[in-house]
C-alpha positions as CSV (number, residue, x, y, z in Angstrom):
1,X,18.6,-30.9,-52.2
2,X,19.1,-34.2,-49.8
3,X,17.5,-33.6,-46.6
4,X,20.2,-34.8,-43.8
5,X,19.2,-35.9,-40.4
6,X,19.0,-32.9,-37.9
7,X,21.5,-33.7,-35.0
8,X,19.9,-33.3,-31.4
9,X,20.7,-29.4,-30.1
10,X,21.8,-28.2,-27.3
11,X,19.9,-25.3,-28.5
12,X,16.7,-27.3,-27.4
13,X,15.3,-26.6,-30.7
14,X,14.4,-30.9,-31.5
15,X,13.2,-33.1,-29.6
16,X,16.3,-34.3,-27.2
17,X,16.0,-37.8,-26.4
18,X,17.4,-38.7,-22.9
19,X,17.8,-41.8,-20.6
20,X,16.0,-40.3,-17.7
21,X,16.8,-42.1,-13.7
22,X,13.2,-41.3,-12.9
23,X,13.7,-39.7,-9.7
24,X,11.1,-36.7,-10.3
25,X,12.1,-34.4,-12.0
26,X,10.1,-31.8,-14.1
27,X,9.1,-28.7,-16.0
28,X,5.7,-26.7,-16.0
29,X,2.3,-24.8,-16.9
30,X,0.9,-22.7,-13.9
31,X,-0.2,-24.6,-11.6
32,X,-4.1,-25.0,-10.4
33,X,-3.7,-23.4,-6.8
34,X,-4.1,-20.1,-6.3
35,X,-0.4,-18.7,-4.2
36,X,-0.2,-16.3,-1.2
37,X,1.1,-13.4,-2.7
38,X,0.5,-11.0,0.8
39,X,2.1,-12.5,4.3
40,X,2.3,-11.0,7.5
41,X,4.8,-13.3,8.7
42,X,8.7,-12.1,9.1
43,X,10.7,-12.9,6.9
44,X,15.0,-13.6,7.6
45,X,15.8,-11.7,4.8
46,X,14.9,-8.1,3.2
47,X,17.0,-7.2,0.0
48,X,15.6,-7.6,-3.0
49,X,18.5,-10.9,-3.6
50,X,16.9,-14.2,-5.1
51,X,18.8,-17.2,-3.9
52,X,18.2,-19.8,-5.7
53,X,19.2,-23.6,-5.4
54,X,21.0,-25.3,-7.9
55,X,21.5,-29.0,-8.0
56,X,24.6,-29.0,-9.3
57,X,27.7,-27.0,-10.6
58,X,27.8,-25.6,-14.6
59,X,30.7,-26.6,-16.1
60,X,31.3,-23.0,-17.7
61,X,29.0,-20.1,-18.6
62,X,29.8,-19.6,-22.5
63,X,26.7,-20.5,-24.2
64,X,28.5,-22.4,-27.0
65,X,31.1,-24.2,-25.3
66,X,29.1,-25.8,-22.3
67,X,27.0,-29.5,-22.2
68,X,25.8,-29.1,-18.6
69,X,22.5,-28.0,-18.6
70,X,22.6,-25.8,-14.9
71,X,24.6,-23.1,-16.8
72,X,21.7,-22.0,-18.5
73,X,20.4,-21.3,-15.6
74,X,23.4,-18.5,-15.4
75,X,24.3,-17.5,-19.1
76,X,20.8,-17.0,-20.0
77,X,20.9,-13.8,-18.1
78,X,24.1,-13.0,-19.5
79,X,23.5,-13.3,-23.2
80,X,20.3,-13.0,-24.9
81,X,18.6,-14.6,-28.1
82,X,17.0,-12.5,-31.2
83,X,13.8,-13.8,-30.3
84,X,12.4,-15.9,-27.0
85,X,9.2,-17.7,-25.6
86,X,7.3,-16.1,-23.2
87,X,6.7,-18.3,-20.1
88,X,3.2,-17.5,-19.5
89,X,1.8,-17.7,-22.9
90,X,4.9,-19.9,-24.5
91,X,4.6,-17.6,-27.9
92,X,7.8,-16.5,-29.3
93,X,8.0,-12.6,-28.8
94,X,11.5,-10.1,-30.1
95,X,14.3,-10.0,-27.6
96,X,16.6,-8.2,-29.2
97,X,15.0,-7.5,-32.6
98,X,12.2,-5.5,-33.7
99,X,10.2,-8.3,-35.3
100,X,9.8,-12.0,-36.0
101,X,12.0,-12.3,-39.3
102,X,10.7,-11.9,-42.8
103,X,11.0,-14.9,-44.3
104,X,10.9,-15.5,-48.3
105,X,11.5,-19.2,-49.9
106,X,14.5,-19.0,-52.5
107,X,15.8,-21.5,-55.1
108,X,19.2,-21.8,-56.2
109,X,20.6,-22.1,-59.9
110,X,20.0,-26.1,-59.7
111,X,16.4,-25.8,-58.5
112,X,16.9,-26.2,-54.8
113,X,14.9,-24.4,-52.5
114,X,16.4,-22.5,-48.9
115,X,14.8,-19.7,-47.1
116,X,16.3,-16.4,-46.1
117,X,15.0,-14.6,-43.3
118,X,15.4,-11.3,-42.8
119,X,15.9,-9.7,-39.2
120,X,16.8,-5.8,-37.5
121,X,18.1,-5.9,-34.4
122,X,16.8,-2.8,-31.5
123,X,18.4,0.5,-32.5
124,X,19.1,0.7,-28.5
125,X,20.9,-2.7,-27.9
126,X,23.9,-2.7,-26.4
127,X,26.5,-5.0,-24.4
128,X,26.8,-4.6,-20.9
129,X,30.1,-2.6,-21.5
130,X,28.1,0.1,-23.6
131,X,29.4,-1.1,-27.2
132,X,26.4,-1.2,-29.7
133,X,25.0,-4.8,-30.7
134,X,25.2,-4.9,-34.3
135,X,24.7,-7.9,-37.3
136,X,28.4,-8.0,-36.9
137,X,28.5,-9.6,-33.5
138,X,25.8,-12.2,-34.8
139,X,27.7,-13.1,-37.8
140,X,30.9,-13.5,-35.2
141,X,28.4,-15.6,-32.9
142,X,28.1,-18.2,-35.9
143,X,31.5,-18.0,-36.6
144,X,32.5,-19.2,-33.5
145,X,30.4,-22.0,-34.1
146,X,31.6,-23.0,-37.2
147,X,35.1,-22.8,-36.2
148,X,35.9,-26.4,-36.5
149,X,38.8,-25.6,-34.1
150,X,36.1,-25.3,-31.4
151,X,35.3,-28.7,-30.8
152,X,32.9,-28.4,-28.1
153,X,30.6,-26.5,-30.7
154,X,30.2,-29.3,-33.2
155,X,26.8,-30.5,-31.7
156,X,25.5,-26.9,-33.0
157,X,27.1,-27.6,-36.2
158,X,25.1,-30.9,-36.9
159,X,22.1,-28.8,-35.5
160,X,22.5,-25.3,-37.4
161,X,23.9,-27.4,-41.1
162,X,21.1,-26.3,-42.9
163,X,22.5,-22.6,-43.0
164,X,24.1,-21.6,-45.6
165,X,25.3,-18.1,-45.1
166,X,25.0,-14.8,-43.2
167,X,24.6,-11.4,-44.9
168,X,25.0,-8.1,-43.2
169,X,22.8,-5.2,-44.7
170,X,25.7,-2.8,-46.0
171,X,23.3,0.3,-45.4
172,X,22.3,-1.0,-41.9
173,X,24.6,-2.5,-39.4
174,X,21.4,-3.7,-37.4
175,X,20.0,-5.5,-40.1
176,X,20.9,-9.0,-41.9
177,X,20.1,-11.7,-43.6
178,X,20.0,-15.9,-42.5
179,X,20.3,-17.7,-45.4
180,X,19.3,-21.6,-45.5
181,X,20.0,-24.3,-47.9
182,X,16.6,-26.0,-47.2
183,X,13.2,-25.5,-45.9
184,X,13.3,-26.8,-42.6
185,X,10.8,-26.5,-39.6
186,X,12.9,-25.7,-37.2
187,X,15.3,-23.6,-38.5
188,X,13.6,-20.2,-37.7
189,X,13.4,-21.7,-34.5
190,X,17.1,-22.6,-34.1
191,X,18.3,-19.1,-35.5
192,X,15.7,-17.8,-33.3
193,X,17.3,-18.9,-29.9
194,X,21.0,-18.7,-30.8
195,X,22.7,-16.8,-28.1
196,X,24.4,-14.1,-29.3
197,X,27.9,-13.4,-28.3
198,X,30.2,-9.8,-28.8
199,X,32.7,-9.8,-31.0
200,X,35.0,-7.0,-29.8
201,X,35.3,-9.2,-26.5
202,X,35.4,-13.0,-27.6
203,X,37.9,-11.8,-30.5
204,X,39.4,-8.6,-29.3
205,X,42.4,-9.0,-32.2
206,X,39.8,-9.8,-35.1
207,X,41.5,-13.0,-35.5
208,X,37.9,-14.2,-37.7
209,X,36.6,-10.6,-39.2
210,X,37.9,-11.2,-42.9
211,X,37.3,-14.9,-43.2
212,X,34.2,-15.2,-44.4
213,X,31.5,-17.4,-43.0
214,X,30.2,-19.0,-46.0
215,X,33.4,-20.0,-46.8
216,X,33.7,-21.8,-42.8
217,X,30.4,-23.7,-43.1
218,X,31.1,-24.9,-46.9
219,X,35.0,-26.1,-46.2
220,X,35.5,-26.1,-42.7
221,X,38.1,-28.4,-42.3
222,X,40.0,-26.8,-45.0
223,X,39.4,-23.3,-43.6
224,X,40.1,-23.7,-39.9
225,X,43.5,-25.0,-40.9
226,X,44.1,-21.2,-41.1
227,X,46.9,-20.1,-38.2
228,X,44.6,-17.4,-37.6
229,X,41.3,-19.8,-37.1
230,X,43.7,-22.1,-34.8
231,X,44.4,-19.2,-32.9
232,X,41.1,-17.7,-32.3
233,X,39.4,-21.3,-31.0
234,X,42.5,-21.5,-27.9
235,X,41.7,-18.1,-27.0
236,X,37.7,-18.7,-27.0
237,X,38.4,-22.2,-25.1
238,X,40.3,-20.8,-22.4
239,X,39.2,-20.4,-19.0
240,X,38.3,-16.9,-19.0
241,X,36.0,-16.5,-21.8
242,X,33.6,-19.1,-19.7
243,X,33.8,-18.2,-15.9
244,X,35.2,-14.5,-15.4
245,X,32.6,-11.9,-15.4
246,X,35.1,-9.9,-16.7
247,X,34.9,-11.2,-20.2
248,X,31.0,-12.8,-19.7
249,X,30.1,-9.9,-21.6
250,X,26.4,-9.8,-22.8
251,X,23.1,-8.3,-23.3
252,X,21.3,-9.5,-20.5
253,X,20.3,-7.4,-17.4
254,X,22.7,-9.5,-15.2
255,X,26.8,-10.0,-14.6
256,X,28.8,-12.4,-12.8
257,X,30.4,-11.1,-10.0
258,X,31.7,-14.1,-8.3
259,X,32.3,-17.7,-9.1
260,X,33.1,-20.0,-5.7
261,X,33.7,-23.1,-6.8
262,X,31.0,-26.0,-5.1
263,X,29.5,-23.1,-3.3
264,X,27.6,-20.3,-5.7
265,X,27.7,-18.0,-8.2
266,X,27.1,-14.2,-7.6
267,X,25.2,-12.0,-10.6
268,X,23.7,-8.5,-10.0
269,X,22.0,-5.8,-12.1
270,X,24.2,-3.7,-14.6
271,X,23.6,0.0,-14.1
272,X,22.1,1.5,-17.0
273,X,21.5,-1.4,-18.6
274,X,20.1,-0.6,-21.9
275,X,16.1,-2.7,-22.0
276,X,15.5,-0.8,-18.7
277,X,13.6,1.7,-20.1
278,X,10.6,-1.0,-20.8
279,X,11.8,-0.9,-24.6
280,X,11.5,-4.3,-25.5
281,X,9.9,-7.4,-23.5
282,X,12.6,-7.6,-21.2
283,X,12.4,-7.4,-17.8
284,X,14.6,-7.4,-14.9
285,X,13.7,-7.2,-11.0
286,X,15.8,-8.5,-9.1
287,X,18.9,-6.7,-7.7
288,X,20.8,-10.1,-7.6
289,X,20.9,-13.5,-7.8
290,X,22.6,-16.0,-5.5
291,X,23.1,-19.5,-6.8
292,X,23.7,-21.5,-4.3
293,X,24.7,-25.2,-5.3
294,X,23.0,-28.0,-3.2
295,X,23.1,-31.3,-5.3
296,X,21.5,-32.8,-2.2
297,X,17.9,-32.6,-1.7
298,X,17.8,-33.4,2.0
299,X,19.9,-30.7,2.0
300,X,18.1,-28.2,0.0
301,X,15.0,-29.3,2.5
302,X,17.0,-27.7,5.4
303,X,18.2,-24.6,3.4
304,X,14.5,-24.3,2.7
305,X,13.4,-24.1,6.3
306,X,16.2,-21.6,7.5
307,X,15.2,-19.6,4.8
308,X,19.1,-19.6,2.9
309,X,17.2,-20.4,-0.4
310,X,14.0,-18.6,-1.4
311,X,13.6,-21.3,-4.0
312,X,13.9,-24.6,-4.8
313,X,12.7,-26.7,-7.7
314,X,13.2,-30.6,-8.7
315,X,12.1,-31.4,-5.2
316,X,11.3,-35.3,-4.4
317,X,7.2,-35.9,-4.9
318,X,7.3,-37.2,-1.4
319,X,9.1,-34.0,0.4
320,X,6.7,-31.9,-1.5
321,X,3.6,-33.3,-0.3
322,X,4.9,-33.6,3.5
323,X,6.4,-29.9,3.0
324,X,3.0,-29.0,2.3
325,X,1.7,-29.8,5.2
326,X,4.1,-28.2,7.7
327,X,3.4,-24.9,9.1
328,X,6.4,-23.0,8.6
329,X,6.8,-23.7,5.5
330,X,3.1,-23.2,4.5
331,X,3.4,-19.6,6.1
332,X,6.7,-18.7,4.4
333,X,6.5,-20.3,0.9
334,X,4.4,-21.2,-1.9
335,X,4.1,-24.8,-4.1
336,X,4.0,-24.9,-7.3
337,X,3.3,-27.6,-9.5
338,X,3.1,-26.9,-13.5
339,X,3.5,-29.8,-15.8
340,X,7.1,-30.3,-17.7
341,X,7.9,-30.1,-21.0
342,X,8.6,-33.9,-21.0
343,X,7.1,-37.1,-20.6
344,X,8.6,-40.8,-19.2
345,X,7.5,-44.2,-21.7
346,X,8.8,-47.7,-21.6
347,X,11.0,-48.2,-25.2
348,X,10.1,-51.8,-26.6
349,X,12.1,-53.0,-29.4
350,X,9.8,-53.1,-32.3
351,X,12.4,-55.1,-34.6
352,X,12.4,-58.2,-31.6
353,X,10.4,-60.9,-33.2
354,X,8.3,-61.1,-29.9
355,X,7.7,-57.5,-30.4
356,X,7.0,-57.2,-33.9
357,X,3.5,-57.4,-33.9
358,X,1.7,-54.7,-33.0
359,X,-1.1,-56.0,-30.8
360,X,1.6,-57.6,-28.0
361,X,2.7,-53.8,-27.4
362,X,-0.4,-53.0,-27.0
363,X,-1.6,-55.5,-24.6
364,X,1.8,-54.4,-22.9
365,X,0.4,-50.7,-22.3
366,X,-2.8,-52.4,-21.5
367,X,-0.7,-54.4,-18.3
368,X,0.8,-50.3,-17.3
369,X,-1.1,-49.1,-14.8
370,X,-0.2,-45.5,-15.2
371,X,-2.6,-44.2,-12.9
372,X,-1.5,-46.6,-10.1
373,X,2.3,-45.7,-10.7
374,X,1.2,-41.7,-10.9
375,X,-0.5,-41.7,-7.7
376,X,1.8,-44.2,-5.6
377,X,4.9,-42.6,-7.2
378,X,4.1,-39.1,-8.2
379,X,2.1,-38.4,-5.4
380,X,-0.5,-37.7,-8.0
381,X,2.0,-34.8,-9.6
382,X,1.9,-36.5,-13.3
383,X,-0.5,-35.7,-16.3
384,X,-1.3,-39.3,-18.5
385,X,-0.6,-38.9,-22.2
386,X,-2.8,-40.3,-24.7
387,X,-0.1,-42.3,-26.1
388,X,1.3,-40.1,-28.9
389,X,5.1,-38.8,-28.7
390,X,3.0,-35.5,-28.6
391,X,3.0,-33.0,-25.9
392,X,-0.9,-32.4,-24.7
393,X,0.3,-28.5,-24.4
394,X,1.2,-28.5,-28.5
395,X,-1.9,-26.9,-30.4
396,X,-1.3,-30.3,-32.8
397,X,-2.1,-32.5,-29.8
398,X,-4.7,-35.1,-31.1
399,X,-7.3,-34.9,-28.0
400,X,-9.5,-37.7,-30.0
401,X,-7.1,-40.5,-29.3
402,X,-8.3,-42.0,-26.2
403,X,-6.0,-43.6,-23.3
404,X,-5.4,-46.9,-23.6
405,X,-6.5,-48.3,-19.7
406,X,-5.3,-51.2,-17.7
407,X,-7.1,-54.1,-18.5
408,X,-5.6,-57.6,-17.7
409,X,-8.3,-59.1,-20.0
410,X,-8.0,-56.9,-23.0
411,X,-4.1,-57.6,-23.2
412,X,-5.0,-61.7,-22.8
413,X,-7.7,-61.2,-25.8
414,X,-4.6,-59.3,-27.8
415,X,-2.1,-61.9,-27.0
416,X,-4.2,-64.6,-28.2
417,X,-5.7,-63.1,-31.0
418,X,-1.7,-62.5,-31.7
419,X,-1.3,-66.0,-31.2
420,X,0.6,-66.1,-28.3
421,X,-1.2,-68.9,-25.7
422,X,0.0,-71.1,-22.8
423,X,0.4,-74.6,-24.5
424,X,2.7,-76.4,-21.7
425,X,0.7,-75.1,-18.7
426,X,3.4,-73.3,-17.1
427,X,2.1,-70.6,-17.2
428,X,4.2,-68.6,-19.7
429,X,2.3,-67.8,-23.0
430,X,4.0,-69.0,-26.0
431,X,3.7,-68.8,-29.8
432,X,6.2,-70.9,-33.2
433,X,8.5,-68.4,-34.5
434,X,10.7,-69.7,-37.6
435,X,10.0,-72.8,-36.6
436,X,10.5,-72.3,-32.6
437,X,8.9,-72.6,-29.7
438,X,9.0,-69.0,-27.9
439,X,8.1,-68.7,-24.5
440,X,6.9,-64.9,-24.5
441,X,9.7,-63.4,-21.9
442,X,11.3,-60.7,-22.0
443,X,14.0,-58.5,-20.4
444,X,13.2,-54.9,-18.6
445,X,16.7,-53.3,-18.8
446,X,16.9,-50.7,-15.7
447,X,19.6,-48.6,-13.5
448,X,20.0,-50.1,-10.5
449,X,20.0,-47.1,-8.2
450,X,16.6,-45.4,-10.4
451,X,13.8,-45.7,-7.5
452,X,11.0,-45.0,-10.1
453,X,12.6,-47.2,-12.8
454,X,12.6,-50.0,-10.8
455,X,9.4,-49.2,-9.4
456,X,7.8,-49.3,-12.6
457,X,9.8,-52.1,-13.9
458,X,8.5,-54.4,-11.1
459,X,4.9,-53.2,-11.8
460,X,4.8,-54.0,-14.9
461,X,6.4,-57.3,-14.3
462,X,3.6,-58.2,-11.8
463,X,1.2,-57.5,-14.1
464,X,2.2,-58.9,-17.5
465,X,2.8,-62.4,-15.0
466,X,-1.1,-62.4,-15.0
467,X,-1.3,-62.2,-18.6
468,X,1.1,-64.7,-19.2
469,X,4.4,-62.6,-19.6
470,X,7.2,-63.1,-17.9
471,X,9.4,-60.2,-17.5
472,X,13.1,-60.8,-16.3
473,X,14.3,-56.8,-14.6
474,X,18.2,-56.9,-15.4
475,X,20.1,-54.1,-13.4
476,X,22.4,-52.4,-15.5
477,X,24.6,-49.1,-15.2
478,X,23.6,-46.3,-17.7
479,X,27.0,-46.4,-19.9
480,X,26.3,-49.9,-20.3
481,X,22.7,-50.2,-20.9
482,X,22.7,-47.3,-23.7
483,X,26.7,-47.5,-25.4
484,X,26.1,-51.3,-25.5
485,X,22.4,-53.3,-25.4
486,X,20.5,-50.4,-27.0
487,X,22.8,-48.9,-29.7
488,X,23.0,-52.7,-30.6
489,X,19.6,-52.7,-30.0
490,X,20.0,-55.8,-27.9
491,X,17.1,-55.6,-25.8
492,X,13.4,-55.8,-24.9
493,X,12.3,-53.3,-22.4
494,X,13.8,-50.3,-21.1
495,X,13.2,-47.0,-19.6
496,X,13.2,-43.8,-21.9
497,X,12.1,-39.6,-20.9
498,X,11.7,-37.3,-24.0
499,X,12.4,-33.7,-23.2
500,X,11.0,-31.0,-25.9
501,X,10.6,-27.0,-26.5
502,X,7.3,-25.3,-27.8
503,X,9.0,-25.4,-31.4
504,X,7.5,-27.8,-34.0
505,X,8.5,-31.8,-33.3
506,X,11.0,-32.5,-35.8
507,X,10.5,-36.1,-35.7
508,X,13.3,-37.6,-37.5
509,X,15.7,-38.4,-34.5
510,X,13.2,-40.8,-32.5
511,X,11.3,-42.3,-35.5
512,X,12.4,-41.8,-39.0
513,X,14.6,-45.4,-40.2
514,X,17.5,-43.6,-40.9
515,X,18.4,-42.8,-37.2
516,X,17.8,-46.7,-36.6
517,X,21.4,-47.2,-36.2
518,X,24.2,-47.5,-33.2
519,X,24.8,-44.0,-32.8
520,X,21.3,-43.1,-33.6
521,X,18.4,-42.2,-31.4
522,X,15.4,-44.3,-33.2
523,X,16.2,-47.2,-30.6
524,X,12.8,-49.0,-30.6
525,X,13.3,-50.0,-34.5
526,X,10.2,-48.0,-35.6
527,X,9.2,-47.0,-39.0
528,X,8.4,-47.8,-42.9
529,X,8.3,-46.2,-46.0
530,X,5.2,-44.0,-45.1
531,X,6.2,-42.7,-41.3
532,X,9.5,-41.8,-43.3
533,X,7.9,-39.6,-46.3
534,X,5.3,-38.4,-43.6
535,X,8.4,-36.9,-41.4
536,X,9.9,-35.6,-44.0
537,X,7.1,-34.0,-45.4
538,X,6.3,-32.5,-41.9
539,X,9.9,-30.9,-41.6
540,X,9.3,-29.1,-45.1
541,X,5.4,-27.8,-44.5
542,X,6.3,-24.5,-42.8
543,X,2.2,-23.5,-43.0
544,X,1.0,-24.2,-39.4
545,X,-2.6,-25.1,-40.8
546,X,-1.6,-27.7,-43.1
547,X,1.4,-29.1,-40.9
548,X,-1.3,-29.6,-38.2
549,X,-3.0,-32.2,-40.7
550,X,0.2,-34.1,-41.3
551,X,0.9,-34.0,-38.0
552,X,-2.8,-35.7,-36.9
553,X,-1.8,-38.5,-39.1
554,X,1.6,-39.5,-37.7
555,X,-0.1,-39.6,-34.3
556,X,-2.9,-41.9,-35.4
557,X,-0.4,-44.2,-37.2
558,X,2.0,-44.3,-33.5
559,X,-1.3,-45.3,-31.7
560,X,-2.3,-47.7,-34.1
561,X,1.3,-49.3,-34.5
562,X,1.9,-48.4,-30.3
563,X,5.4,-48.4,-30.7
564,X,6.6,-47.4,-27.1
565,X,3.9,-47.3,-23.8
566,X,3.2,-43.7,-23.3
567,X,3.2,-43.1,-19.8
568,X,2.8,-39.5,-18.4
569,X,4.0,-36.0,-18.4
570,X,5.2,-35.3,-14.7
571,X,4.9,-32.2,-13.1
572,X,7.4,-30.0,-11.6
573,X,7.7,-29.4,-8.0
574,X,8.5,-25.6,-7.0
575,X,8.5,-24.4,-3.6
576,X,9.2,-20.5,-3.1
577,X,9.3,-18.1,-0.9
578,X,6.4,-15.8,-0.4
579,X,8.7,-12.8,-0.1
580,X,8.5,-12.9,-4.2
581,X,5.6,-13.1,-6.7
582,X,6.3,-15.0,-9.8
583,X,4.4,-17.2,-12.1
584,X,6.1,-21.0,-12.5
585,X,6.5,-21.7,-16.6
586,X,6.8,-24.9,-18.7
587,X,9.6,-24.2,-19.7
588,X,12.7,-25.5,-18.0
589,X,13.2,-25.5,-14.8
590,X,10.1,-24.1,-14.1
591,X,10.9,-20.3,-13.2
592,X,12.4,-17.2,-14.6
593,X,14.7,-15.7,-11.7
594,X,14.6,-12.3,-13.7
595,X,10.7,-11.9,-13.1
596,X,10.6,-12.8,-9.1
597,X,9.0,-9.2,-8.2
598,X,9.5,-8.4,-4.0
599,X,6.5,-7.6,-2.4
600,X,8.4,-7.1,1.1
């Protein structure tokens, strides 16, 4: 069986590589200070409503069909996965199914080996309209993925291609059967967090019930030809099917109820709702949520003190320490500040003959002064990384490898032990490469409007002149700087923000050699032979224990080979109102609206 390349999911399941602007943003784990959970102050308002700011406006609410990332923030109280991290511990616990899946490695007649994982759904789940959840409606939920028709679903596609099939228990409607054409890390994972969608609503005229899926995921351009399959993708694209509450039918304790555009987006308890009873992990406190969309944060600020938002994350380093310190806000809200599930590095372009060698990245990481830019930047709200593409949080996380520090000295030792010295006096290190003379400069590609890219472009440029570097900072719009210099991987420097899940790294979209190309995501020109049978053999070790080894190794060799500078994880800033009790999370954006208990 040929392993593909997994394409990055919307699902959040791999690691997603984006271009972040650096203006502080983050994610969490609780933070340090211990919140005021009992005030005598008054409080404007009573009910037991959450309002909540959002940045900016979700496209739609249909789990499949959106790419903005605010409408989870909606749909995820809507329409529920199998199986879902808790956001205290960050374990996956059953959602709506009475176990993690039995799974049970299978080979095919030609030797191959998938997995099939077997799952039961609650005997009490139901949709919000009273209709039973059975396998049916997850089998429909893939479908509707696999529709080629529905073109705004192929990123799950590339992400879910190593399933195979989808088997209902014919003596249990609540039980079935994944079937996978590989063994594959994340693919538990990924079925996992699938939200599941009802079939009786999203195809009221069973356009899809007799075509089977199998037959959609091995030939699907052949299949969605089918009048039927044509059909079925304008009706699940169309408006309604993504912003009426109407037809935003789902398992989750919450329904739309109104939808003004630029302004909010209603949602309140469903009577009766089924996981009430305290049958599964679920929980559900609030009455209602108020979404109130405030892409400004000076804004967002003032909502804050007239108490129209009782919370507010992504707020600017700076506002949150000065917020801190006023009164009113002190007496009428909490901080919070856990770490994200991301971290910020510098991308250098290993396949640049002045970055080719190993010890000039590393005397470039020895020119970052990551503490200086933490405190003067962050305000201090930043964890340092030890310079894997490892989150510290991960139980894998190699504690052993030290931080590299600044040290001006230690990066001129490097750069002349590299070969790299000053031979005309001008200050400007340079080295013969095929041949020619090289003055060692280099261009820091950066937005023009990002405060912290720039800021940290200019440091580093500042420093690396005392070494003998000379970095050139070329403003450049996003489109431009990713669709043209990096996927041509025309550059030297740039600016780079992983974002991951607690899920295993699949590590073959930032470093494996076969996503070194324009459209892939393994821009800094990283990898060999070994790294590449290493990934691969990562992405097939489902035992944790012996993954954990493997895993060990690749960080030692990205320390060794420093392919990127490792900069920090930054922390989310939360502020909320004290009217509510809730614990922040790591997982993105920091909160759980669904868990904000009222104390008053």
């Amino acid at each position: 069986m040929t392993r593909h390349l997994k394409t990055t999911s919307i699902l959040i399941l791999a690691i997603l590589l984006l271009f972040i602007n650096y203006s502080c943003t983050s994610d969490p784990k609780p933070s340090d200070e211990t919140p005021d959970l009992v005030s005598s102050v008054e409080f404007k308002n009573k009910d037991n409503t959450v309002n909540i700011r959002l940045p900016a406006e979700p496209d739609r609410l249909n789990p499949v069909l959106t790419t903005n990332s605010y409408s989870r923030y909606i749909y995820s109280n809507i329409f529920l996965e199998l199986l879902s991290y808790n956001p205290v511990s960050l374990k996956e616990e059953p959602v709506l199914v009475k176990a993690k899946p039995i799974a049970n490695i299978i080979t095919d007649d030609e030797g191959n080996e998938g997995v099939a994982y077997t799952y039961e759904l609650l005997d009490n789940a139901r949709w919000s309209d009273g209709q039973p959840l059975t396998a049916t409606d997850v089998i429909f939920t893939y479908k509707a993925i696999f529709n080629v028709n529905v073109a705004e679903a192929a990123i799950f596609r590339a992400a879910l291609a190593f399933i195979s099939d989808i088997v209902a228990d014919p003596a249990n409607d609540k039980k079935f059967t994944v079937y996978t054409n590989e063994v594959y890390i994340l693919a538990e994972a990924s079925i996992n967090s699938t939200a599941i969608l009802p079939a009786h609503i999203f195809d009221p005229e069973n356009l899809m019930a007799d075509i089977p899926l199998a037959d959609m995921i091995k030939d699907g351009e052949k299949v969605g030809n089918q009048e039927k399959m044509k059909a079925f993708a304008e009706l699940f694209t169309s408006p309604p099917y993504s912003r009426d509450g109407d037809k935003l039918i789902g398992t989750g304790a919450y329904k739309v109820d109104k939808w003004d555009a630029g302004q909010s987006i209603t949602m309140s308890k469903i009577d009766n709702w089924w996981a009430a009873d305290g049958s599964s992990n679920l929980v559900a406190y609030p009455d209602q949520f108020v979404f109130k969309i405030i892409p400004d944060n000076t804004t967002a600020i003032n909502a804050l003190k007239g108490e129209l938002i009782d919370i507010s994350a992504q707020v600017d380093a700076g506002d949150f320490t000065e917020l801190k310190s006023n009164e009113f806000m002190k007496s009428h809200y909490n901080f919070y500040t856990p770490d994200t599930y991301s971290y910020y590095y510098i991308a250098m372009n290993n396949g640049d003959p002045k970055l080719s060698d190993k010890r000039v990245r590393r005397a470039l990481t020895h020119l970052t002064d990551i503490d200086f830019l933490i405190n003067e930047q962050f305000n201090g709200l930043a964890t340092p990384l030890n310079n894997t593409p490892v989150h510290p949080s991960k139980s894998y996380f190699d504690k052993d490898l030290k931080p590299i520090e600044y040290n001006v000295e230690k990066a001129k030792a490097l750069l002349a032990e590299a070969g790299w010295k000053d031979s005309n006096a001008n200050g400007i290190v340079d080295k013969e490469i095929d041949g020619k003379r090289v003055e060692l400069e280099l261009e820091y590609l950066v937005t023009p409007g990002s405060k912290f890219g720039n800021a940290m472009a200019n440091l580093l440029k500042d420093n690396s002149a005392e070494a003998g570097i000379k970095i050139n900072i070329i403003p450049m719009e996003m489109r431009a700087l990713l669709g043209e210099r990096v996927a041509q991987r025309k550059y030297d420097l740039f600016g780079l923000g992983a974002i991951s899940e607690p899920v295993p790294d699949d590590f073959n979209q930032l470093w494996h050699t076969s996503s070194n190309n324009p459209r892939g995501t393994n821009r800094v020109q990283f990898g060999n032979a070994e790294t590449d049978a290493l990934i691969e053999k990562i992405n097939r070790t489902l035992d944790e224990n012996e993954r954990a080894v493997l895993y060990k190794k690749f960080q030692e060799i990205i320390y060794d080979e420093q392919p990127m500078v490792f900069l920090f994880v930054p922390q989310e800033r939360i502020i909320v109102s004290k009217r509510f009790e809730m614990t922040p999370t790591s997982l993105r954006p920091g909160f759980k609206p669904n868990r904000f208990k009222l104390l008053q």
